[in-house]
C-alpha positions as CSV (number, residue, x, y, z in Angstrom):
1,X,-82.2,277.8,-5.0
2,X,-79.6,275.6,-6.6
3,X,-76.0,276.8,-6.5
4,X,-74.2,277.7,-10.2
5,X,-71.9,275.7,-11.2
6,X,-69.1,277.7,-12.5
7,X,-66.6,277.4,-15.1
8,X,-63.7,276.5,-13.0
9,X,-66.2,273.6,-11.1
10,X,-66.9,272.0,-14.5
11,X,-63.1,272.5,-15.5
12,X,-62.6,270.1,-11.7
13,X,-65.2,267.8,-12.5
14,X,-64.1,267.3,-15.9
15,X,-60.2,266.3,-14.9
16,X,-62.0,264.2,-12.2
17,X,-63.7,262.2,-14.8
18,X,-60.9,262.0,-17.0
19,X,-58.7,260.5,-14.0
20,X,-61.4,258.1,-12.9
21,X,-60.9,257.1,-17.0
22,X,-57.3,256.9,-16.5
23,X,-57.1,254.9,-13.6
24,X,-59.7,252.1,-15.0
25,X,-57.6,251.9,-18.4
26,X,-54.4,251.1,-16.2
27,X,-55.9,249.1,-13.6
28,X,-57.2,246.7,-16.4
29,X,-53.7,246.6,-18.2
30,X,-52.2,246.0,-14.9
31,X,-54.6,242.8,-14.3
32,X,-53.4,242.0,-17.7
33,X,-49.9,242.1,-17.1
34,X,-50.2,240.2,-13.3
35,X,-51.9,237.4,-15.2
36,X,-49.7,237.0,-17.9
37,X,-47.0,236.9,-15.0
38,X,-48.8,234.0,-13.3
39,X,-49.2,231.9,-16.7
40,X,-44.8,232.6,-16.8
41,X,-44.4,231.4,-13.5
42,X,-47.4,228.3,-13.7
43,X,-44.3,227.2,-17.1
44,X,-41.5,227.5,-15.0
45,X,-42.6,225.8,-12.2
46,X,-43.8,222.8,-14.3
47,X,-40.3,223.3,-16.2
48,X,-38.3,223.1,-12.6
49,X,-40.6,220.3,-11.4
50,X,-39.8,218.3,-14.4
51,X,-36.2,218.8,-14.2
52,X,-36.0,218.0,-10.4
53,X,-38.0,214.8,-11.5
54,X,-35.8,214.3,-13.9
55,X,-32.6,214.7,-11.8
56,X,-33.9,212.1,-9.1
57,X,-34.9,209.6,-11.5
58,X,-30.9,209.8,-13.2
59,X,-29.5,209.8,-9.8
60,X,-31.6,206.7,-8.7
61,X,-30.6,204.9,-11.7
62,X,-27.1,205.9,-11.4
63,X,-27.3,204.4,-7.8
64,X,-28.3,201.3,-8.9
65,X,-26.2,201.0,-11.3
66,X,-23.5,201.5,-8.5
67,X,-25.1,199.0,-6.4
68,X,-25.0,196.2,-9.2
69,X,-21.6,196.7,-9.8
70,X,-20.7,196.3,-5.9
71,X,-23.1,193.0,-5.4
């Protein structure tokens, strides 16, 4: 014979499944948020990689301006 489910078990399972609801709602806005993180940090490396390019390539061409002044 099957055991009757009371009140207070539906009331349990029912905050259960409204949890488990919860936690998937978040978890996808959490994803969300992670990969609109990684598309920020993707930019700013390309920005800092552009700039350190950019940097060398002024430094090199100051440095031989130098060296055509001194030869």
């Amino acid at each position: 014979m099957p055991a009757k489910k009371n009140n207070i078990d539906k009331l349990a399972h029912q905050k259960i499944l409204d949890h488990e609801k919860l936690c998937r709602i978040m978890q996808k806005q959490t994803q969300k948020q992670i990969e609109n993180i990684k598309k920020q940090i993707e930019r700013l490396e390309k920005i800092v990689i552009s700039s350190a390019a950019f940097i060398i390539i002024g430094l090199f061409s100051l440095l031989l301006t130098l060296f055509k002044y001194i030869f």
